[in-house]
C-alpha positions, 0 to 999 in steps of 0.5 A: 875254064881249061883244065891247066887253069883249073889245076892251077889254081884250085888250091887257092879256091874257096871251097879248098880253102875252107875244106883245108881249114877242117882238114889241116885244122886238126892239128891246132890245139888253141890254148884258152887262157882266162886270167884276172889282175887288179879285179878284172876278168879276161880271156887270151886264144892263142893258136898253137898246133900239136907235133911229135920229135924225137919222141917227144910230144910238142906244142908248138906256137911262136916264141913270142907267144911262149914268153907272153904266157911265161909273162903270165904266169910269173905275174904275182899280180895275175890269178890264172882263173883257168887254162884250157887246150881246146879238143875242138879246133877252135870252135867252142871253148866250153866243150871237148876241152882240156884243162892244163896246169900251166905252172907245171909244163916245161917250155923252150923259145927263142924270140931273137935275130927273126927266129921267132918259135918255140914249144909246151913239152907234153907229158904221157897225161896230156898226150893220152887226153888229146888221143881219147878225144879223136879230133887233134892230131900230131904231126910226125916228121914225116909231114915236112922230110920231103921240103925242098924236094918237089916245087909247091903252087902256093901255101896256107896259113892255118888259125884263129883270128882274134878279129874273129872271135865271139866271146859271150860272158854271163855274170853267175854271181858278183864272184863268178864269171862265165867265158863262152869264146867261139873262134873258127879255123881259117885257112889263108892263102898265100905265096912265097916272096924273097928276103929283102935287105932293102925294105923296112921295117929292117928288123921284119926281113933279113932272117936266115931262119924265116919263110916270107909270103903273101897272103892273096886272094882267093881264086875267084879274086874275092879276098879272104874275110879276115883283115887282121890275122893277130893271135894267128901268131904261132899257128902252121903254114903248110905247102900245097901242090895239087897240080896232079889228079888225087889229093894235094900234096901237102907238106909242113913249112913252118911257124906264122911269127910275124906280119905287116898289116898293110902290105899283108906279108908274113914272117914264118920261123922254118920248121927245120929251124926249130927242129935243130934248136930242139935237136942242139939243146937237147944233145947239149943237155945229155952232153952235161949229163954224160960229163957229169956222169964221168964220161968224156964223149957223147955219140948219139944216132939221131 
């Protein structure tokens, strides 16, 4: 294989691909929810990942995403049993993790019009247990200002497949139940594709705020293992260029929100998009605060 071919495609090589999913991992933080309703036990992985703005430490996932768990936790019906972020990348549900009280944490989503993201905003507690565990990491915005400014070979999708999941239940006693969920980290290639205004379903393409891609097979020709990318929903997809000597450039795209199974194209909310929404909603608050306050104009330097 010449040198040109080699530097082409290596991103998308197995091995790469497996290495990213440890490397890129690391800023997943799966949210395990175990719930009960009507005398029925059962757990939820969602994938989400860890990320500083404006001072603020998020984490994200898709809108839809936040909305199901709201759902949830404003069911009278349901008894949450216990909810966990998961210091480990996935991988064991029963160690290195973090116990959250769900009820207490402030959110914003949109789930409209193919934007499709949305954010747990954390307070010092939590962000003080994922720095002492030294697994998870945040990522800053350094990770996507330079989008835009160099061309990218390809891009991963980085999560959890349900398909993927292997929960193992032990029954303690006739009122307690046990979850063991192992889950990996899969990091999935794929490449950019137009919008289409000609395709159906029509509600999946049109979406000014959106990123499309393709998932593709690896670099040998073998396709990935996973068939069924659903509770991916939420987790990152990040550019790649490792066309030069020294380590890929990577850099932070945005929110996997939605796919179409038989075609294997995916729907991405932009990071850039969230970002402003975060940025508008919030200067509007201070805005309110500030007239409230006695004050005509709001001037702020971000």
């Amino acid at each position: 294989m010449s040198n040109h071919s080699y530097s082409a495609d290596r991103w998308r090589n197995e091995v790469t691909c497996k290495h990213q999913s440890q490397m890129l991992g690391r800023y997943l933080a799966p949210l395990l929810i175990v719930w009960k309703k009507s005398g029925k036990s059962a757990p939820l992985l969602y994938t989400g990942f860890l990320l500083k703005h404006r001072d603020a430490c998020l984490w994200v996932t898709a809108g839809h995403v936040i909305e199901e768990i709201r759902k949830i936790i404003n069911d009278e019906s349901v008894t949450i049993i216990k909810a966990h972020w998961l210091d480990c990348c996935g991988h064991n549900s029963e160690r290195a993790s973090i116990p959250v009280d769900l009820k207490e944490l402030v959110s914003f989503y949109m789930d409209t019009e193919g934007f499709d993201a949305g954010v747990f905003a954390l307070n010092e507690y939590y962000v003080r247990l994922f720095e002492a565990g030294h697994v998870n990491e945040f990522l800053t915005e350094g990770a996507w200002r330079l989008n835009g400014q160099w061309s990218p070979q390809g891009y991963y999708l980085i999560g959890q497949p349900a398909e993927k999941h292997v929960l193992k239940k032990s029954i303690l006693s006739s009122t307690t139940v046990l979850y063991n969920l192992r889950s990996p980290t899969y990091c999935l290639p794929l490449v950019e594709i137009p919008d289409s205004s000609n395709e159906e379903p029509r509600e999946f393409w049109c979406s000014p705020h959106s990123f499309y891609g393709q998932l593709i097979p690896f670099a040998n020709g073998d396709d990935p293992s996973v068939s069924d990318i659903r509770f991916m929903s939420g987790g990152p997809i990040f550019s790649v260029d490792w066309s030069l000597p020294g380590p890929p450039q990577i850099g932070l795209i945005g929110i996997q929100s939605s796919w179409l199974p038989e075609s294997r194209r995916i729907r991405a909310t932009r990071i850039e998009a969230l970002t402003g929404a975060i940025d508008y909603s919030i200067n509007m608050a201070l805005q309110e605060l500030h007239e409230s306050s006695g004050l005509i104009s709001l001037t702020t330097n971000r």
